[in-house]
N, CA, C and O atoms as a MOPAC input file, in Angstrom:
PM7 MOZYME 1SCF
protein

 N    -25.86800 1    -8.85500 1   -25.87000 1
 C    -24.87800 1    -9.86700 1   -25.57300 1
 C    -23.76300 1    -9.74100 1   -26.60400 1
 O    -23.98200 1   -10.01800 1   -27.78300 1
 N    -22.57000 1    -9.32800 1   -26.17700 1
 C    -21.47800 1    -9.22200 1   -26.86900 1
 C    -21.47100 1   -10.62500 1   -28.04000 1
 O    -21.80700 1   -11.77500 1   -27.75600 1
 N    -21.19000 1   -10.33700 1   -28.82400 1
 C    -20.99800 1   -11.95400 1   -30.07200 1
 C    -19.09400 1   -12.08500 1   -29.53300 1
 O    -18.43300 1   -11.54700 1   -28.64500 1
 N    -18.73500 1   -13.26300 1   -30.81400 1
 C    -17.81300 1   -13.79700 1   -29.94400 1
 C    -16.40200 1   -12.96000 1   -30.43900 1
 O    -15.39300 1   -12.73800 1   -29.77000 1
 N    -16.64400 1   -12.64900 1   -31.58300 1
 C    -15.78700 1   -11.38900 1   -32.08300 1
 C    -15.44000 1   -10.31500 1   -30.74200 1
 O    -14.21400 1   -10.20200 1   -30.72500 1
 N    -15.93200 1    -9.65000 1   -29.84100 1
 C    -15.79000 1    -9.08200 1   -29.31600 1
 C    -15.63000 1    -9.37700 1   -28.02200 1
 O    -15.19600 1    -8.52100 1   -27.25000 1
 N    -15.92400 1   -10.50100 1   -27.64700 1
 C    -15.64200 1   -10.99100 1   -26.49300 1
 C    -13.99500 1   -11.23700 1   -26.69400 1
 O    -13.21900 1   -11.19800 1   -25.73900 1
 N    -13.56600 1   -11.50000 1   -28.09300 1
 C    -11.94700 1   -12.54700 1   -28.30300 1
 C    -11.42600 1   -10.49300 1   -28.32100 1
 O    -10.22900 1   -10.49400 1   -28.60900 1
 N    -11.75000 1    -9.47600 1   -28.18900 1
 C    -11.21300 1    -7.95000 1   -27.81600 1
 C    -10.65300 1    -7.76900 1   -26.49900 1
 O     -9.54600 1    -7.28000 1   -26.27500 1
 N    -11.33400 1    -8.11700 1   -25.78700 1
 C    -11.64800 1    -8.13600 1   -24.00200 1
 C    -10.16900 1    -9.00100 1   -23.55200 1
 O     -9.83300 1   -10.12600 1   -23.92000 1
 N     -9.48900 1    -8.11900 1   -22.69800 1
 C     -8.28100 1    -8.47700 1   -22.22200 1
 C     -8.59800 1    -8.93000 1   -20.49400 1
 O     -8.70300 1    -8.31900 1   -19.43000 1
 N     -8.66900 1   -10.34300 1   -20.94400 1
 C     -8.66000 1   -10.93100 1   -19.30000 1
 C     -7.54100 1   -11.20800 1   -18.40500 1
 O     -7.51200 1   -12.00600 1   -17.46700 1
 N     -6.78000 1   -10.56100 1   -18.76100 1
 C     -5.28400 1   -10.85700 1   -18.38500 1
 C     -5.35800 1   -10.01500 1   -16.44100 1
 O     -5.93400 1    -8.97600 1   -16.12000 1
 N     -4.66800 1   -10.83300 1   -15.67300 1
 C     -4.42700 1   -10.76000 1   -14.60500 1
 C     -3.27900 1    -9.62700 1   -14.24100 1
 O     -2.13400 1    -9.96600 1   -14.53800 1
 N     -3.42900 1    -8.41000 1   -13.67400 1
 C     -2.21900 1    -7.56800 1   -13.65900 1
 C     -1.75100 1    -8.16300 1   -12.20600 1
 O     -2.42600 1    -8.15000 1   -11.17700 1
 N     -0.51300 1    -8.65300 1   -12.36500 1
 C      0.14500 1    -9.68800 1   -11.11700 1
 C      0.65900 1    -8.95000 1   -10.35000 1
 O      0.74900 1    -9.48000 1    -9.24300 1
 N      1.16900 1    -7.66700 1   -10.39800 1
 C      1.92300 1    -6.73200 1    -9.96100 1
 C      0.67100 1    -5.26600 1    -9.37800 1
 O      0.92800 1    -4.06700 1    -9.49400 1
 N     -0.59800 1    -5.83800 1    -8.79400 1
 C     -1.75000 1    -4.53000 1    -8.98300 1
 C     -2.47900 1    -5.90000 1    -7.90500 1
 O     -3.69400 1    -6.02100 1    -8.06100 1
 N     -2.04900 1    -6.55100 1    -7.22300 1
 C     -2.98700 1    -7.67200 1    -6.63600 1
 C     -3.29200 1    -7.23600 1    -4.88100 1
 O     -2.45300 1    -6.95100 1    -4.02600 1
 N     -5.00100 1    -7.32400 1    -4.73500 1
 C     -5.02500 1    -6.71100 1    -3.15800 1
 C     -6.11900 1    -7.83000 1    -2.68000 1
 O     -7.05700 1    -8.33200 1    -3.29900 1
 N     -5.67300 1    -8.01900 1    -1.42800 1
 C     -6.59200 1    -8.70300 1    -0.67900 1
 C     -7.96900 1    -7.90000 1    -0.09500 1
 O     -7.83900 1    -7.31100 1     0.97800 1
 N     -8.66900 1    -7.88100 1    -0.45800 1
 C     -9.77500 1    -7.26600 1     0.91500 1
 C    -10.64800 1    -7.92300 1     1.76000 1
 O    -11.43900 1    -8.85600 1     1.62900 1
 N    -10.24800 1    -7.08200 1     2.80200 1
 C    -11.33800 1    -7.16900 1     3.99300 1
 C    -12.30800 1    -6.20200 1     4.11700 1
 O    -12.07200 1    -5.05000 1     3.75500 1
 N    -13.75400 1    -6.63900 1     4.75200 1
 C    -14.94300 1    -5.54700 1     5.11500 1
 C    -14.82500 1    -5.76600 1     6.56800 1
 O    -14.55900 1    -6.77400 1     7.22300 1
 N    -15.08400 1    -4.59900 1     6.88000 1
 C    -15.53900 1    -4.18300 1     8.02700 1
 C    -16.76600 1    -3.30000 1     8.31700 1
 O    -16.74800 1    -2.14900 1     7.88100 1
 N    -17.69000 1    -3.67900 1     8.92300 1
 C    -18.99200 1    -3.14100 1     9.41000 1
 C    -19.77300 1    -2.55900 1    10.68600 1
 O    -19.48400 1    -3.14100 1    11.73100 1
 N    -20.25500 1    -2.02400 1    10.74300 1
 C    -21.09600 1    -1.62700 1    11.87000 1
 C    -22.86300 1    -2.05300 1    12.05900 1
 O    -23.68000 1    -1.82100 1    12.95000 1
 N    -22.92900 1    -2.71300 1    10.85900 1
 C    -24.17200 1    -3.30500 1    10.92700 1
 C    -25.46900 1    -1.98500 1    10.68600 1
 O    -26.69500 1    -2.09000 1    10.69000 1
 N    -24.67600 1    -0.91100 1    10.51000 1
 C    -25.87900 1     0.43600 1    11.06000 1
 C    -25.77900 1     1.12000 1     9.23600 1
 O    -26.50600 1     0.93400 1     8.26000 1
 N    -24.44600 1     1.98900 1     9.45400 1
 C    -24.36200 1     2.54000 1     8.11700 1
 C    -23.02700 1     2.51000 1     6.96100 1
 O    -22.85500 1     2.65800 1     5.75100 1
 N    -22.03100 1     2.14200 1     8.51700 1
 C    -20.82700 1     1.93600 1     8.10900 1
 C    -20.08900 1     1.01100 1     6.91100 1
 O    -19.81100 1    -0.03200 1     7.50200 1
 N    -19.76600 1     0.91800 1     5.91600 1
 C    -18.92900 1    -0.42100 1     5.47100 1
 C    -17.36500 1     0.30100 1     4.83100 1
 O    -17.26200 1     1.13100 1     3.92800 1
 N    -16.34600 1    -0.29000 1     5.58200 1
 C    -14.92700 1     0.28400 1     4.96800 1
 C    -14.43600 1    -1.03700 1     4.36100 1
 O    -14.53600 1    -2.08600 1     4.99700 1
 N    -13.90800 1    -0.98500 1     3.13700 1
 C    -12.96300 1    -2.47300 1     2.66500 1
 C    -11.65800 1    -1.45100 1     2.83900 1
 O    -11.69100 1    -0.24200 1     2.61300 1
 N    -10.45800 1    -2.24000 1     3.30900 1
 C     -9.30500 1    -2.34300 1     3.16300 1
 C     -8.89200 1    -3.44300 1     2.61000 1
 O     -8.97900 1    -4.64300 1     2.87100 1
 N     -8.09600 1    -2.35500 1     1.22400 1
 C     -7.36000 1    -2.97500 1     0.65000 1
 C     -6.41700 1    -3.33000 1     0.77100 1
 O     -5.77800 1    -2.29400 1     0.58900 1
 N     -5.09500 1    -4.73000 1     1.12500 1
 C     -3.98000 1    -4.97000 1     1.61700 1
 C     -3.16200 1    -5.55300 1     0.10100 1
 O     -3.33900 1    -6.58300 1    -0.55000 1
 N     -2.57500 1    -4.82800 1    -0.02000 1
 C     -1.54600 1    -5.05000 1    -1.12100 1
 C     -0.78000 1    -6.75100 1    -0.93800 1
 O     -0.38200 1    -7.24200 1     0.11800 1
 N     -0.75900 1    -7.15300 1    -1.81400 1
 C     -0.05600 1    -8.77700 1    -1.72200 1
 C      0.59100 1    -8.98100 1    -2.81600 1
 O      0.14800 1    -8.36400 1    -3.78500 1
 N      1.61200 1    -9.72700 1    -3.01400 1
 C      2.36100 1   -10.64600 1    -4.13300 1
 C      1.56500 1   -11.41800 1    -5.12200 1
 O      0.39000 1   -11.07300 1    -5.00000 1
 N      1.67500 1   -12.12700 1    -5.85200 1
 C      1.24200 1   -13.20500 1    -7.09400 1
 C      0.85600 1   -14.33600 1    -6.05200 1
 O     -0.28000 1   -14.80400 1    -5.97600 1
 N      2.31900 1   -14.86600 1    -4.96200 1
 C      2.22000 1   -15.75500 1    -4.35000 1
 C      1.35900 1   -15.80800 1    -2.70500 1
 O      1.36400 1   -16.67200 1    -1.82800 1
 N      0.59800 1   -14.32900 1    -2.81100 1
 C     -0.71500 1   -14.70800 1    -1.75300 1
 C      0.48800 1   -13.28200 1    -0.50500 1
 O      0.05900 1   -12.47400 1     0.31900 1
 N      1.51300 1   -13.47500 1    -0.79800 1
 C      1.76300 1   -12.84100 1     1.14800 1
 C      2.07600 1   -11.21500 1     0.66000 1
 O      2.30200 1   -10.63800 1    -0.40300 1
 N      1.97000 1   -10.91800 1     1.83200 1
 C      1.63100 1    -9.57100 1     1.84000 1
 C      2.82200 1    -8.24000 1     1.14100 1
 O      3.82000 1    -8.12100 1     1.85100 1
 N      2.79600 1    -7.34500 1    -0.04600 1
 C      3.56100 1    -6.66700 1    -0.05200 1
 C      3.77000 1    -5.51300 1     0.52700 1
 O      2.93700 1    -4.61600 1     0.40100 1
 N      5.08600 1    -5.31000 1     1.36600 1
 C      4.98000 1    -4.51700 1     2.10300 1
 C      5.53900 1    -2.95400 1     1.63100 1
 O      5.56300 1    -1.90100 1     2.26700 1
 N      6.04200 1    -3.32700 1     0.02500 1
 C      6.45900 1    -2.26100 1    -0.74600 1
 C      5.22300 1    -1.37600 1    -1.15300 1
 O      5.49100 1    -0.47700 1    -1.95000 1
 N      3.86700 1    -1.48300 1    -0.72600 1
 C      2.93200 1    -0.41000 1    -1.08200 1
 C      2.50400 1    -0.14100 1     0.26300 1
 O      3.10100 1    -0.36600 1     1.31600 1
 N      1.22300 1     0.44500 1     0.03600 1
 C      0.48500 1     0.84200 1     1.10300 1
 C     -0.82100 1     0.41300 1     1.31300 1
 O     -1.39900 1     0.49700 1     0.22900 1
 N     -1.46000 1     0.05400 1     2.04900 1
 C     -3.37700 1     0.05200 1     2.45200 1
 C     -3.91700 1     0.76100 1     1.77300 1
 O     -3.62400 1     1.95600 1     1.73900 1
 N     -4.67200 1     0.33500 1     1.18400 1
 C     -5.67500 1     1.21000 1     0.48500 1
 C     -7.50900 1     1.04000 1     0.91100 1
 O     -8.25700 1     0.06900 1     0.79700 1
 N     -7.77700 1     2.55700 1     1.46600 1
 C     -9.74100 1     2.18900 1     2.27000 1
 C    -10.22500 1     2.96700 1     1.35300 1
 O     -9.86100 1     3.91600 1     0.65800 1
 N    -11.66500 1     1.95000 1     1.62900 1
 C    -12.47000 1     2.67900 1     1.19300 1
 C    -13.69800 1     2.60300 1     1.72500 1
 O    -14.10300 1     1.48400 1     2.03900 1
 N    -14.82700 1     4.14500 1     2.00800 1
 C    -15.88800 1     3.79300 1     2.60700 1
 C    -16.89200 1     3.40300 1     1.78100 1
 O    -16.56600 1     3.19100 1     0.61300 1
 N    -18.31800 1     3.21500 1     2.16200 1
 C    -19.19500 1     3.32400 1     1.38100 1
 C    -20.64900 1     2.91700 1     2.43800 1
 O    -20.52700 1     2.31300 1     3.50300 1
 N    -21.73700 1     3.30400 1     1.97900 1
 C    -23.11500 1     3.45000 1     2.55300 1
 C    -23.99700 1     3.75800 1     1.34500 1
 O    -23.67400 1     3.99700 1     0.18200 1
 N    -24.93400 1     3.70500 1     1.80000 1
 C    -26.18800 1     3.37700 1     0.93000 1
 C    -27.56800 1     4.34800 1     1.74500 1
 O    -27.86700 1     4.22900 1     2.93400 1
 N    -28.27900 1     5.32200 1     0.70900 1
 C    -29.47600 1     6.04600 1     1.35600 1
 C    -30.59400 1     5.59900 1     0.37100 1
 O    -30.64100 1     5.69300 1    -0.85600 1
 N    -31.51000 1     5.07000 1     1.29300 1
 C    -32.83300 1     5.22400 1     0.62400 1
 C    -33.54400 1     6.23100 1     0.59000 1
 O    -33.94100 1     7.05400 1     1.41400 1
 N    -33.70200 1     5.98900 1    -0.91300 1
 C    -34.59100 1     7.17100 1    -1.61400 1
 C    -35.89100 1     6.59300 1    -2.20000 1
 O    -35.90100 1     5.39700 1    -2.48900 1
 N    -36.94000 1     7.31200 1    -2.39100 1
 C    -38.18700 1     6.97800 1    -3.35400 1
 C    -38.49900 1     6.12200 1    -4.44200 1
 O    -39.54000 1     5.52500 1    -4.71600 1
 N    -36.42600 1     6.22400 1    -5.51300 1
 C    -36.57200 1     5.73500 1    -5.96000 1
 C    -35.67100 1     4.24700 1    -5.63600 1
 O    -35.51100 1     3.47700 1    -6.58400 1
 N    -35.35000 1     4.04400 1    -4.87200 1
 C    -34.21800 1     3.01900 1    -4.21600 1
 C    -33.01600 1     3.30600 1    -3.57100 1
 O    -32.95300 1     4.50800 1    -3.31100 1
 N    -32.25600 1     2.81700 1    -3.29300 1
 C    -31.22800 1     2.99300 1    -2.79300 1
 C    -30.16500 1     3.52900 1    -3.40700 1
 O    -30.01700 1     3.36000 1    -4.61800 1
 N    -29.11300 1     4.38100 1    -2.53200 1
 C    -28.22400 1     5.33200 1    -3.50000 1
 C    -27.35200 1     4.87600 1    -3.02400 1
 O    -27.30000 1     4.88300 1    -1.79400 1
 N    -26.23800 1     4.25400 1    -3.83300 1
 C    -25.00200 1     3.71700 1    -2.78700 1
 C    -24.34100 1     5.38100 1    -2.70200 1
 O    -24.72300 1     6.46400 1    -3.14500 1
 N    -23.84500 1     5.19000 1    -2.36200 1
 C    -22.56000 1     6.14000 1    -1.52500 1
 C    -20.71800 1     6.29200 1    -1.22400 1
 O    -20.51200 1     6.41500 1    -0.01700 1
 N    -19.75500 1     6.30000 1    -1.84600 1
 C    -18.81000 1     5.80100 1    -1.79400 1
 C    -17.14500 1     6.17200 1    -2.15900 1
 O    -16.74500 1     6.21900 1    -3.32200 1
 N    -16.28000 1     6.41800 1    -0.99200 1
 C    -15.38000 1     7.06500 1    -1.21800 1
 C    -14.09200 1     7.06900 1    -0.98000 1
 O    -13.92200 1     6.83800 1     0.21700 1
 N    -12.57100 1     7.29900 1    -1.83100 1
 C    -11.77800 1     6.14000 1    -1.64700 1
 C    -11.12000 1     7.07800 1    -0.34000 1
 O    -10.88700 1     8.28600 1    -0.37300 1
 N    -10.89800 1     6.12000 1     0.82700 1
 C    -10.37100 1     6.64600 1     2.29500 1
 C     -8.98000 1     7.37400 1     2.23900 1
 O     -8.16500 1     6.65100 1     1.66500 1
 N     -8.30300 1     8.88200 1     2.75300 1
 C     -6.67300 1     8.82600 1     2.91400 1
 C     -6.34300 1     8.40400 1     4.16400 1
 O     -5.41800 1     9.03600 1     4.67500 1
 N     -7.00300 1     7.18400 1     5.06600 1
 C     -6.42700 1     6.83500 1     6.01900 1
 C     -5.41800 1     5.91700 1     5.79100 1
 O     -5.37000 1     5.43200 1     4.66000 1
 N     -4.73000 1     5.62500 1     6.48100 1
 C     -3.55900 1     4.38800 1     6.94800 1
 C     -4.21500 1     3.47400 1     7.88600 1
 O     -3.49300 1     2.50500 1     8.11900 1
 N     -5.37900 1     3.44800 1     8.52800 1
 C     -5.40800 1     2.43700 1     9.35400 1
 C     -6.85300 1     2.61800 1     9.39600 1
 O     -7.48800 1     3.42400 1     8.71700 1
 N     -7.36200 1     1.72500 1    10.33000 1
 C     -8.57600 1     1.68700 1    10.13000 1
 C     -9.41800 1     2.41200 1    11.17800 1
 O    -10.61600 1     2.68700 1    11.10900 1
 N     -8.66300 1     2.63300 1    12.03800 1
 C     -9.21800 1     3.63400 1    13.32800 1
 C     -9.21500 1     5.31000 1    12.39700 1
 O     -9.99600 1     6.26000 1    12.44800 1
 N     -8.33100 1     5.14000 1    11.83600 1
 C     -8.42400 1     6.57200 1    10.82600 1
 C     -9.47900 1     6.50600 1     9.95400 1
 O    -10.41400 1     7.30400 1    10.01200 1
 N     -9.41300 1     5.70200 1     9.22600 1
 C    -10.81100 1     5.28300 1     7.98500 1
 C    -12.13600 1     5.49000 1     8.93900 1
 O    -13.04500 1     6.12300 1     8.40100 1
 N    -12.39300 1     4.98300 1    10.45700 1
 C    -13.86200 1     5.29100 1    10.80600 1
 C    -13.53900 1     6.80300 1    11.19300 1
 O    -14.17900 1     7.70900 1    10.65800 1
 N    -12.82200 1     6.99400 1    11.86600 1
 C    -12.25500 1     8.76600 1    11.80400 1
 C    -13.00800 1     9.54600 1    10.61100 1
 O    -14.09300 1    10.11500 1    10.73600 1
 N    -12.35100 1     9.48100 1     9.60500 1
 C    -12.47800 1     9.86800 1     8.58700 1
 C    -13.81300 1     9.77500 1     7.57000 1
 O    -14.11100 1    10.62600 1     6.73200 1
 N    -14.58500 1     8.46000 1     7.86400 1
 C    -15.82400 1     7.69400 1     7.42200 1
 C    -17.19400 1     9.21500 1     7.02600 1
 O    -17.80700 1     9.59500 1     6.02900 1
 N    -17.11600 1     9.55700 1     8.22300 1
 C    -18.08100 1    10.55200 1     8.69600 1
 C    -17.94100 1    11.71600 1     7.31500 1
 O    -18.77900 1    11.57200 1     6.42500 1
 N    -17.06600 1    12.66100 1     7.17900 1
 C    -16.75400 1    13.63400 1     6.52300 1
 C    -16.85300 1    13.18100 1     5.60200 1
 O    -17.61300 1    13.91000 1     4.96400 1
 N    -16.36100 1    11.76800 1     4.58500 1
 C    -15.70700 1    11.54800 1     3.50900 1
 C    -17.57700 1    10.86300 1     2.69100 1
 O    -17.77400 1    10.55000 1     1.51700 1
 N    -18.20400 1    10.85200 1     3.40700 1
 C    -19.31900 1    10.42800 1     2.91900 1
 C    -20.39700 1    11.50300 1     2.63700 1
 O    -21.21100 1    11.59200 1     1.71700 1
 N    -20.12100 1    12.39700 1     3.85200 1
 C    -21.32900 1    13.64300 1     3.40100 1
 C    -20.31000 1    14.53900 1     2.13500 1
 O    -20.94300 1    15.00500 1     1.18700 1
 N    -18.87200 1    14.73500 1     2.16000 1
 C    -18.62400 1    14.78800 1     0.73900 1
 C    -19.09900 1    14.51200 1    -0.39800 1
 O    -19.62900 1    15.33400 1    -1.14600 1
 N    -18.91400 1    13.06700 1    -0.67400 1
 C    -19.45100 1    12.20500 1    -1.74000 1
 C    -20.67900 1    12.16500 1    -1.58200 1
 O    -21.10500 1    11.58200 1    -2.57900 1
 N    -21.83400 1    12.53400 1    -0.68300 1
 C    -23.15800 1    12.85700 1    -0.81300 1
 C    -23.47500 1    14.17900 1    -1.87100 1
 O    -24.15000 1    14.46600 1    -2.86000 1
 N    -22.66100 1    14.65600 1    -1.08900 1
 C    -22.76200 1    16.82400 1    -1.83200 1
 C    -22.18800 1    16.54000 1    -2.96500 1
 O    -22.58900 1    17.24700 1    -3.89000 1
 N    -21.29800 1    15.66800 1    -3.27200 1
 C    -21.25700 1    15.25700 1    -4.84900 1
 C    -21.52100 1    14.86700 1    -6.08900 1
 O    -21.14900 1    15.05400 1    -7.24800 1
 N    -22.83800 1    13.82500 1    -5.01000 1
 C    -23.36800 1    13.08300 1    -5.87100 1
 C    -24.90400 1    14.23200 1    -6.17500 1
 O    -25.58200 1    14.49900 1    -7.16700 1
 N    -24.91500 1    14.54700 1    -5.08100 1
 C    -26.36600 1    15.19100 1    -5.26800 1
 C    -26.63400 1    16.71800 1    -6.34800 1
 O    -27.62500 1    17.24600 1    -6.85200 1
 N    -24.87000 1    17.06200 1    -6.32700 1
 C    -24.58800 1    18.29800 1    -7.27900 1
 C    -24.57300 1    17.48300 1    -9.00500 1
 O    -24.93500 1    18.03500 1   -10.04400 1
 N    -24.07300 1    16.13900 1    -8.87300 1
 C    -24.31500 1    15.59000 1   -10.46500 1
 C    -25.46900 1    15.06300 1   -10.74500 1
 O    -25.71400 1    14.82900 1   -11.92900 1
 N    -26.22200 1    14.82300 1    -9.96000 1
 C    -27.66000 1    14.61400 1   -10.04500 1
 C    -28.60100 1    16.13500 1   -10.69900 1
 O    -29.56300 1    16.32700 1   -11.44300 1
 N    -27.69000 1    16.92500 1    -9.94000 1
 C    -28.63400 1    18.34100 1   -10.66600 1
 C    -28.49700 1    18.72800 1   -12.14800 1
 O    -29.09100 1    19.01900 1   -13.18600 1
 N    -27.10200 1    18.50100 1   -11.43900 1
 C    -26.49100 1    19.06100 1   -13.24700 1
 C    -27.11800 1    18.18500 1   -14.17400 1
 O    -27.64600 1    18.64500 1   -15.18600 1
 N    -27.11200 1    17.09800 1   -13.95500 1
 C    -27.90800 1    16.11000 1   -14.98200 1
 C    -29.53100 1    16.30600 1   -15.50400 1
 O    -30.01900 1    15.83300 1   -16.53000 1
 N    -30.25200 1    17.20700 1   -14.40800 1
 C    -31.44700 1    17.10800 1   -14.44100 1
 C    -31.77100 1    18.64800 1   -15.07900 1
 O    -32.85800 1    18.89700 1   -15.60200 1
 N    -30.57600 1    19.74300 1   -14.95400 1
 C    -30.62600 1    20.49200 1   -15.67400 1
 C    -30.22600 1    20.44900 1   -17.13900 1
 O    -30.65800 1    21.23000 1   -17.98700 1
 N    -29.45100 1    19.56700 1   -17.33600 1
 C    -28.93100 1    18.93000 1   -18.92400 1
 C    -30.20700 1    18.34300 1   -19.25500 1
 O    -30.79900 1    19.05400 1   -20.06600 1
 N    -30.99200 1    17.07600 1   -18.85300 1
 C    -32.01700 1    16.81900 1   -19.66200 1
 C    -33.23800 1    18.08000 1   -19.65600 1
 O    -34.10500 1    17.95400 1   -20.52100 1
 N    -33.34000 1    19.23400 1   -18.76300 1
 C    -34.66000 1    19.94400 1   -19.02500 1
 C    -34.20400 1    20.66200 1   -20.31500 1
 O    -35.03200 1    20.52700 1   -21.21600 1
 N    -33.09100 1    21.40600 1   -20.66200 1
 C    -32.34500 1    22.04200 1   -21.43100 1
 C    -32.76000 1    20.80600 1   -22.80200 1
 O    -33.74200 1    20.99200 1   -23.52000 1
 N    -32.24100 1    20.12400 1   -22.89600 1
 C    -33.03000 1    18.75600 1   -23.80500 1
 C    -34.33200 1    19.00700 1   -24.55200 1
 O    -34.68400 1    19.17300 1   -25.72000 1
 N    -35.05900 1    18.94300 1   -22.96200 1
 C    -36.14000 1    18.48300 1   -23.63700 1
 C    -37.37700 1    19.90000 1   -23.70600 1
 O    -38.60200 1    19.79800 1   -23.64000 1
 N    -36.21300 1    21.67900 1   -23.92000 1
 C    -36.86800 1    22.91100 1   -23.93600 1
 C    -36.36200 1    22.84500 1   -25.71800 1
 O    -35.37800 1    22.41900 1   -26.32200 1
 N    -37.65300 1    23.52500 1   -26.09100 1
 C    -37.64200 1    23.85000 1   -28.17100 1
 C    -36.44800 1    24.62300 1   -28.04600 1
 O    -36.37400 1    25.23600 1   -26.98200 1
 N    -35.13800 1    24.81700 1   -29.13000 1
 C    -34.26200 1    25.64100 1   -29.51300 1
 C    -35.58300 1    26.97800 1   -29.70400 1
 O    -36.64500 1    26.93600 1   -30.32500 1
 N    -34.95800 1    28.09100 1   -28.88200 1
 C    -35.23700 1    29.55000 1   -29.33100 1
 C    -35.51400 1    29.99400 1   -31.07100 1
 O    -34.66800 1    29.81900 1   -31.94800 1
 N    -36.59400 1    30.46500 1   -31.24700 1
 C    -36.90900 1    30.76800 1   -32.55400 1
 C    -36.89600 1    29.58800 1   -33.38900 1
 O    -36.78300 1    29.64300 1   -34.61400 1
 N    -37.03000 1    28.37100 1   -32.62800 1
 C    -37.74400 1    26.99000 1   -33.80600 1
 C    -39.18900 1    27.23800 1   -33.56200 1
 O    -39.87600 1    27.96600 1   -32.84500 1
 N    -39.38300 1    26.16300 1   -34.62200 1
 C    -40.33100 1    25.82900 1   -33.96500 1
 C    -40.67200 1    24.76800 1   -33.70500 1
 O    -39.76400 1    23.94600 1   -33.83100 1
 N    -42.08300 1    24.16800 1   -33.21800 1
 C    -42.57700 1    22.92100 1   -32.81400 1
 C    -43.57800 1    22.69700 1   -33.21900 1
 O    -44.31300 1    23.52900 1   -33.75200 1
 N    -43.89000 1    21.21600 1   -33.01100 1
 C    -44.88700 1    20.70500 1   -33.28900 1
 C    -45.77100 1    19.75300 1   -32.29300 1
 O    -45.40900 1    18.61100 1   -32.01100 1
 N    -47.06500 1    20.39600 1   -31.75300 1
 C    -47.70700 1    19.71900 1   -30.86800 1
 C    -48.68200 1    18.59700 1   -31.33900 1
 O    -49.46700 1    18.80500 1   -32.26300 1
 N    -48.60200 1    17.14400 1   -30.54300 1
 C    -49.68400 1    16.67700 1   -30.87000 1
 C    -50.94600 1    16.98600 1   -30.01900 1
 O    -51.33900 1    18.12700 1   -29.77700 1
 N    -51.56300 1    15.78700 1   -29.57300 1
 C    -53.16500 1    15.81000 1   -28.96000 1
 C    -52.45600 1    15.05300 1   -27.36400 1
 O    -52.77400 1    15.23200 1   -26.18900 1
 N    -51.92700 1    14.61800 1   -27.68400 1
 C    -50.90100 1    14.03000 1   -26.50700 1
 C    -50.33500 1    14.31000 1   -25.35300 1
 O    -50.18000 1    13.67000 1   -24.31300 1
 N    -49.90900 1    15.90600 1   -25.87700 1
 C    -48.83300 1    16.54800 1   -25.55200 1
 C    -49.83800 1    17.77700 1   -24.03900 1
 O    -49.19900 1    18.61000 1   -23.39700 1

């Protein structure tokens, strides 16, 4: 738990000019896209940016659930489910390539440096 020194670090400041409304949209199955709609300070809509989607899904695994999730280049939302399909088995093959690499970083870890040595217990 942060003490209060470091909590008084933490900038809660509102960027007024970075403000988006979202909506979800679902399919109840695997689908979930939020669009993001750009807005003013005062709530209505700015029309000086653009929509911003994004998909996301979730796979169960052995060890729980893996969310899934990826920011959309559609403009609309008939494009975003368009697009839904591809942009997720992407970010699957992504996630599942940093999952390796990771699992090859900890075996590398936890192999003795070449020409050390070690020490076994009764344990081991």
């Amino acid at each position: 738990m942060p003490d209060s020194a470091e909590s008084q670090q933490i900038d809660f400041t509102v960027n007024k000019d970075n403000l988006y409304r979202e909506e979800s949209v679902t399919d109840l199955k695997v689908a979930s896209i939020r669009c993001m709609t750009p807005v003013k300070a005062d709530g209505s809509e700015d029309l000086s940016r653009s929509r911003i989607y994004y998909g996301s899904t979730q796979l169960m695994t052995p060890e729980g659930p893996l969310p899934i999730q990826s920011q959309l280049s559609a403009t609309s939302l008939q494009e975003a489910m368009d697009e839904f399909p591809g942009a997720m088995k992407k970010a699957l093959d992504q996630t599942i390539d940093r999952l390796k690499q990771m699992q090859q970083q900890e075996q590398q870890q936890q192999q003795p440096q070449q020409g050390g040595s070690r020490i076994y217990t009764p344990y081991e």
